[in-house]
C-alpha positions in Angstrom: 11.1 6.2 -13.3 8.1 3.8 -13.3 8.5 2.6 -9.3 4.7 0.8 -9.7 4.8 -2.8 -8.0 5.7 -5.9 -10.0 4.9 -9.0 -7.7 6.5 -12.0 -7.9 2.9 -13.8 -7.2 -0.6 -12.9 -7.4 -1.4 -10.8 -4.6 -4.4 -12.4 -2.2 -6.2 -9.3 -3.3 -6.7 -9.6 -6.6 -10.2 -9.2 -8.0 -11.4 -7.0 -4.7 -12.7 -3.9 -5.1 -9.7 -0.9 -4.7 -12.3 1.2 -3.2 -12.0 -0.8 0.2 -8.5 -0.3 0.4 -8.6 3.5 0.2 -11.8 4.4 1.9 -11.2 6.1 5.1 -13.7 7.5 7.1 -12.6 9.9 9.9 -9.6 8.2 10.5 -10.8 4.6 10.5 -11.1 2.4 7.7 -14.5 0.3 7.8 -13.3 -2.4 5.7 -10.0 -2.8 8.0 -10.6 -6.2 9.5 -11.6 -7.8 6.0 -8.6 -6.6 4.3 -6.4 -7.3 7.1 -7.2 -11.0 6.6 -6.8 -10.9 3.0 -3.2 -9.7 3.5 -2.2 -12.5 6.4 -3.1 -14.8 4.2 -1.2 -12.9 1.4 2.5 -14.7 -0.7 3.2 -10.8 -1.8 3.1 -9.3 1.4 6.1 -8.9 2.6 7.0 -7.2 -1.2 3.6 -5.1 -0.9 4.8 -4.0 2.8 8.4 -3.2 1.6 6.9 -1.5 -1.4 4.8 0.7 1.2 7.7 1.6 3.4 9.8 2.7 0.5 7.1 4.8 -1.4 4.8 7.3 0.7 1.2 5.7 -0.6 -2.3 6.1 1.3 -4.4 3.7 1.8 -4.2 -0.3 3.3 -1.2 -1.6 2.0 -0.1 -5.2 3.3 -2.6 -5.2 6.1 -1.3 -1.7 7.4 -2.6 1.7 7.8 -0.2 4.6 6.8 0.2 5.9 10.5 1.8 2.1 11.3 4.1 2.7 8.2 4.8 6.4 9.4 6.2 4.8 12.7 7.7 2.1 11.4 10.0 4.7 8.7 10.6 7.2 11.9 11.8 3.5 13.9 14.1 2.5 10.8 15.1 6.0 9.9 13.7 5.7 6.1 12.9 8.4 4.4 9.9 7.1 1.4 9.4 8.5 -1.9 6.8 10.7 -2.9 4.3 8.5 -5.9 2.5 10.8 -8.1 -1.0 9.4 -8.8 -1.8 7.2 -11.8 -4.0 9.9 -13.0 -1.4 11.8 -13.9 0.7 10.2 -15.8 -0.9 7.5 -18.5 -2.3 5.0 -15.8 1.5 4.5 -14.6 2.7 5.4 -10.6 6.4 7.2 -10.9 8.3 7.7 -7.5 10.2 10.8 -7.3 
């Protein structure tokens, strides 16, 4: 089943590099604050946050780090799908 995001807008972060969204260094990601403020300002995020909660994806996604989203599932009780990487399959994400 192809579960990759479809917004309803463009998303704020458009045409920046991927690369600051999944590089993590020890723990911290340096480009944190800069995406952060990408996402406020953001008309998918509350899709891209939902989309987050429901899949298990690494990386910045709506202006949070997977440790909030871990919190937030254990708060909510939600159990998120495992995504296989793109790489794997044609360029597509699939959700198990």
């Amino acid at each position: 089943m192809n579960n990759y995001p479809k917004w309803k807008s463009t998303p704020a972060c458009v045409g920046i590099d991927t690369e600051l969204f999944f590089t993590e260094e020890r723990g911290n990601y340096p480009y944190f604050d800069y995406i952060k403020k990408v996402c406020d300002t953001c008309p998918v995020r509350v899709e891209c946050f939902n989309y987050a909660i429901e899949n298990l994806v690494h990386g910045l996604w709506a202006g949070t780090k997977l440790e909030e989203r871990n919190r937030y599932r254990r708060k909510h009780n939600i159990e998120g799908k495992t995504v296989v990487p793109a790489s794997v399959f044609d360029g597509v994400y699939y959700a198990s």
